[in-house]
N, C-alpha and C positions, 0 to 999 in steps of 0.2 A: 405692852407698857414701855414706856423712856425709858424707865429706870427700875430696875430689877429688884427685885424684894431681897434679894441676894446680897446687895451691897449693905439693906437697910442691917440686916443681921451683921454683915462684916463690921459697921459702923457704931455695933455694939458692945461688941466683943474688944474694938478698937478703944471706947470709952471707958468701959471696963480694967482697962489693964493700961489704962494711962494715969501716971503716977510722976509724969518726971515735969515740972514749970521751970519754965524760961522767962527771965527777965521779961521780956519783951511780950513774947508769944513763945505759945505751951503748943505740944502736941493734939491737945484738948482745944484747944481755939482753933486748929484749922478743923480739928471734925466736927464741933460745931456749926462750923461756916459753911461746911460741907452737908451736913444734915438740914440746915435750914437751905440750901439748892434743892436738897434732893426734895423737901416737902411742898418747894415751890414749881416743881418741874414738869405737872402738870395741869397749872393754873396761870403761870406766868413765866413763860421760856426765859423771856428776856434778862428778868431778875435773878432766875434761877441760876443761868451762862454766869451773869454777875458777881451772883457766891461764890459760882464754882473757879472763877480765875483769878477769884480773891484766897479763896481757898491754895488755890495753888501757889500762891505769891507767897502765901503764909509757909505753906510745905515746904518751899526752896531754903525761908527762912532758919525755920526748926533744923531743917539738915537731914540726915541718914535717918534719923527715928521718924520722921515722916514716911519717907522714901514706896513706901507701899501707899499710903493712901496718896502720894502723887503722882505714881503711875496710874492708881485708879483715876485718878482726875483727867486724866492726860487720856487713858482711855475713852471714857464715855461722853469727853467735851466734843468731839467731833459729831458725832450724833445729836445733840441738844443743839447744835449749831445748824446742823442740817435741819433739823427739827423745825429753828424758827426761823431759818429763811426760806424752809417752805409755806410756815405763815404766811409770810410776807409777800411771798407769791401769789397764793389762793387770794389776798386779799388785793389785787392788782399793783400790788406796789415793788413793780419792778426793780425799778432807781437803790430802795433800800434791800432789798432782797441778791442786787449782785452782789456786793462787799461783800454780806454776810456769808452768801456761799462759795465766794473766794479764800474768807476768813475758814471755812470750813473745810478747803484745799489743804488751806496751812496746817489747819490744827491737827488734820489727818495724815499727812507726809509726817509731823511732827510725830506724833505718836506710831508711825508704821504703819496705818492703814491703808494699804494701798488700793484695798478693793473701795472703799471711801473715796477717796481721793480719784479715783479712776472714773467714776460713778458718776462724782460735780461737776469733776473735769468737760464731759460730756452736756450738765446741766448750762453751764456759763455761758456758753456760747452762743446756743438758742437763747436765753435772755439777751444777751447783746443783738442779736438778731433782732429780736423783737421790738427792742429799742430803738433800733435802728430805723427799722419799718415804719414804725408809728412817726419816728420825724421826717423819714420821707414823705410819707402820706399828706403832715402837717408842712411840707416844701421847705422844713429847715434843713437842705442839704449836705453845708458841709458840718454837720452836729451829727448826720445821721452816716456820712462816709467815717467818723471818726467811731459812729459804734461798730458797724462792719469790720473795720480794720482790728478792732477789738474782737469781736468774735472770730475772728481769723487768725488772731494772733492767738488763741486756745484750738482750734481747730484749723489750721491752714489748705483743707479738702472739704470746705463748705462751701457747694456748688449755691443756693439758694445766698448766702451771704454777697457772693461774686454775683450774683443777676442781678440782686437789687442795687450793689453797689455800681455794675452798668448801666441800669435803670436814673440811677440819680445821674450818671456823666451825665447821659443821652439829655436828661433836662438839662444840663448845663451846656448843653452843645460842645462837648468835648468829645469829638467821633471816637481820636484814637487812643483814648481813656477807656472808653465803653466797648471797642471792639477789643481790647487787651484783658476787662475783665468778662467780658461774653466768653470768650475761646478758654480763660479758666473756668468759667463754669458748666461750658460745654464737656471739658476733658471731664473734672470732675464728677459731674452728674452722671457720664458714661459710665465712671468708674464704679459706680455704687449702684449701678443700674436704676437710675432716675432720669427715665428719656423724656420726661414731660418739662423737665427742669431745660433738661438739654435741648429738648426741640421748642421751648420757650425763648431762652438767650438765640438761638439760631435765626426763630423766624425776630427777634427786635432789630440785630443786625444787620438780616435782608433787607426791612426794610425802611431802617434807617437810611442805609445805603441806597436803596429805590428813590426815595426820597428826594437823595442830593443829586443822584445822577440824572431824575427828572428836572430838576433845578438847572444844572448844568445844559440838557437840553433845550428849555424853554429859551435859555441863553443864546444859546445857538454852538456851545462849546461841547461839539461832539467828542471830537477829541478826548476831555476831561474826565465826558461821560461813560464813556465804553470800560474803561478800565472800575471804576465804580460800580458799573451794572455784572462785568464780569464777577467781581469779587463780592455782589450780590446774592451772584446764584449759585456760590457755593456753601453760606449758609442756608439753613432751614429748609422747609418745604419748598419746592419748588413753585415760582407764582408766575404767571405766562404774560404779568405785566414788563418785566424785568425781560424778557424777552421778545418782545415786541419794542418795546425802546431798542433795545440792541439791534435791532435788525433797523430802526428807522435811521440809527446812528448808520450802521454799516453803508447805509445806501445814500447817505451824503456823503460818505466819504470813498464809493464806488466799491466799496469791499461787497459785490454782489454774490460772493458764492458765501461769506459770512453774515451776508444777510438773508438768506435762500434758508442755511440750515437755521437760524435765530427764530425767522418767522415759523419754518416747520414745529420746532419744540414749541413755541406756546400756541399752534393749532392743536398739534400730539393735547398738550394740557387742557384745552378747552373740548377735548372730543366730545365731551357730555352736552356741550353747551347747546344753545340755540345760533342760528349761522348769523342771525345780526351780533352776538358777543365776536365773533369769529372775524367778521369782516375787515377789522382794522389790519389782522396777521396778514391777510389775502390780498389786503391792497398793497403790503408792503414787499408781501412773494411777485405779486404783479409787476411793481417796479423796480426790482431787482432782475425778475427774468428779462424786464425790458433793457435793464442797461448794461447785460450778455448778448442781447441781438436773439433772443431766445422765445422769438413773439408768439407763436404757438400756446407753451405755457404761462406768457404775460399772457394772453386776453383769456384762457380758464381762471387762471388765479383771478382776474378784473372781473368777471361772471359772478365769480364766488362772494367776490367783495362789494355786491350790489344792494343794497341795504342800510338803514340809516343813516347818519355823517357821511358817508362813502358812496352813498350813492351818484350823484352828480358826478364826482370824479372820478369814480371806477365807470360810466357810462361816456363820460368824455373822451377816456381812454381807449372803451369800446369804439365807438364809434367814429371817433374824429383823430386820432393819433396814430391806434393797430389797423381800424377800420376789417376788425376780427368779423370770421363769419356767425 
């Protein structure tokens, strides 16, 4: 029950032995306001809160001969407040359900409840969260980096709050917005052992980063690329596309033994694969052992790399370039 049968006896006992009227407001007027709360408290929270912080206005009034039924007030408002901002939850309405259980923060610090207060504190956040999500989803961005910030600002270890708020840079194309908040919600997800969260922000990073350093290449800005692919492939899962750029980078810019080991790691990664997925790594080991003087293992590597797209040119290589046996 909200509200304890306990009180209804105390509030009778209080009426009872109320004798003293005040100009204004009597002792008896705030336990009436009080009494019509509590008979409201489980039919209509809202009204109930209502009496009850009318009631209390009235107690400060009165003065010391209140002073008991205003701590009682002061008591059990945090609970009637939590009460119907969880209403207000269940019934999807988020928007009005934070204030209230912010207001419920208050009223609980206020009266010393700290296992209350500890409780909401906890709840606010994931609502701001949640609020937050729904306007990302809906691509009102910076409405929804402003509820994040708020949820962060009750919890500053909220690893999911930092993904999406990377999530919304990454749509704004703000790389080093999004890679500042990826690496906090990598830390913190680590911290609370949430590696799903963590190997989430890791793999958007990679390949976000994949992304531009392919861009870069298509360019012809090797150069640009390498550094981008490198700091690639130290987020997330490893992806043997990121390494195959780098070694095709490495080999325009004759860096052949960094393109020797680049191509190996994403063969190592496609072991499972079929040898047409493979062939691209093979052609790029091919022309890298070729520009060592290393033609032995350029024309296996060009064998290897005989298959779809690569074919013609790992055969041309055979044949007409190593002129391999």
């Amino acid at each position: 029950m909200r509200v304890l049968s306990f009180y209804r006896a105390l509030m009778v006992t209080l009426l009872a032995g109320s004798t003293v009227f005040l100009t204004a407001q009597t002792k008896e007027d705030v336990i009436n306001t009080y009494n019509a709360g509590v008979a409201l408290a489980n039919t209509d929270l809202k009204t109930a809160i209502d009496k009850f912080n009318l009631a209390h206005e009235m107690a400060l009034k009165v003065g010391a001969e209140a002073d008991t039924l205003r701590n009682m007030i002061e008591t059990q408002l945090p609970r009637l407040q939590i009460n119907y901002a969880a209403d207000l939850y269940k019934a999807k309405n988020i928007a009005e359900a934070i204030p209230n259980y912010i207001m419920a923060i208050e009223l609980a610090e206020k009266a010393g409840n700290k296992e209350i207060a500890a409780k909401v504190n906890e709840i606010v956040p994931k609502l701001y969260f949640s609020q937050g999500n729904d306007l990302y989803k809906s691509e009102k961005y910076d409405s929804a980096l402003l509820c994040f910030d708020r949820a962060l600002s009750y919890d500053s270890t909220y690893a999911k709050a930092y993904l999406t708020k990377g999530l919304v840079y990454k749509k704004q194309d703000n790389t080093d917005a999004m890679i500042a908040a990826m690496d906090k919600a990598i830390v913190y997800a680590r911290l609370s052992n949430d590696e799903k969260t963590a190997t989430t922000a890791g793999n958007v990073v990679r390949d976000n980063l994949l992304v531009n350093g392919n861009k870069a290449v298509k360019a012809g800005n090797f150069q640009q690329a390498i550094p981008l692919l490198n700091l690639s492939r130290t987020y997330g899962e490893p992806k043997s596309d990121v390494f195959y750029l780098l070694a095709l980078c490495h080999n325009k810019d004759s860096q052949w033994d960094a393109a020797i080991e680049a191509a190996n790691e994403g063969i190592a990664l496609e072991k499972e694969s079929a040898s047409e997925t493979k062939a691209k790594f093979y052609y790029e080991l091919g022309n890298a052992y070729l520009g060592k003087g290393e033609n032995t293992s350029a024309c296996v590597s060009y064998k290897n790399a005989l298959f779809g797209n690569y074919l013609e040119s790992a055969k041309y290589q055979i044949e007409t370039v190593l002129k391999c046996n």
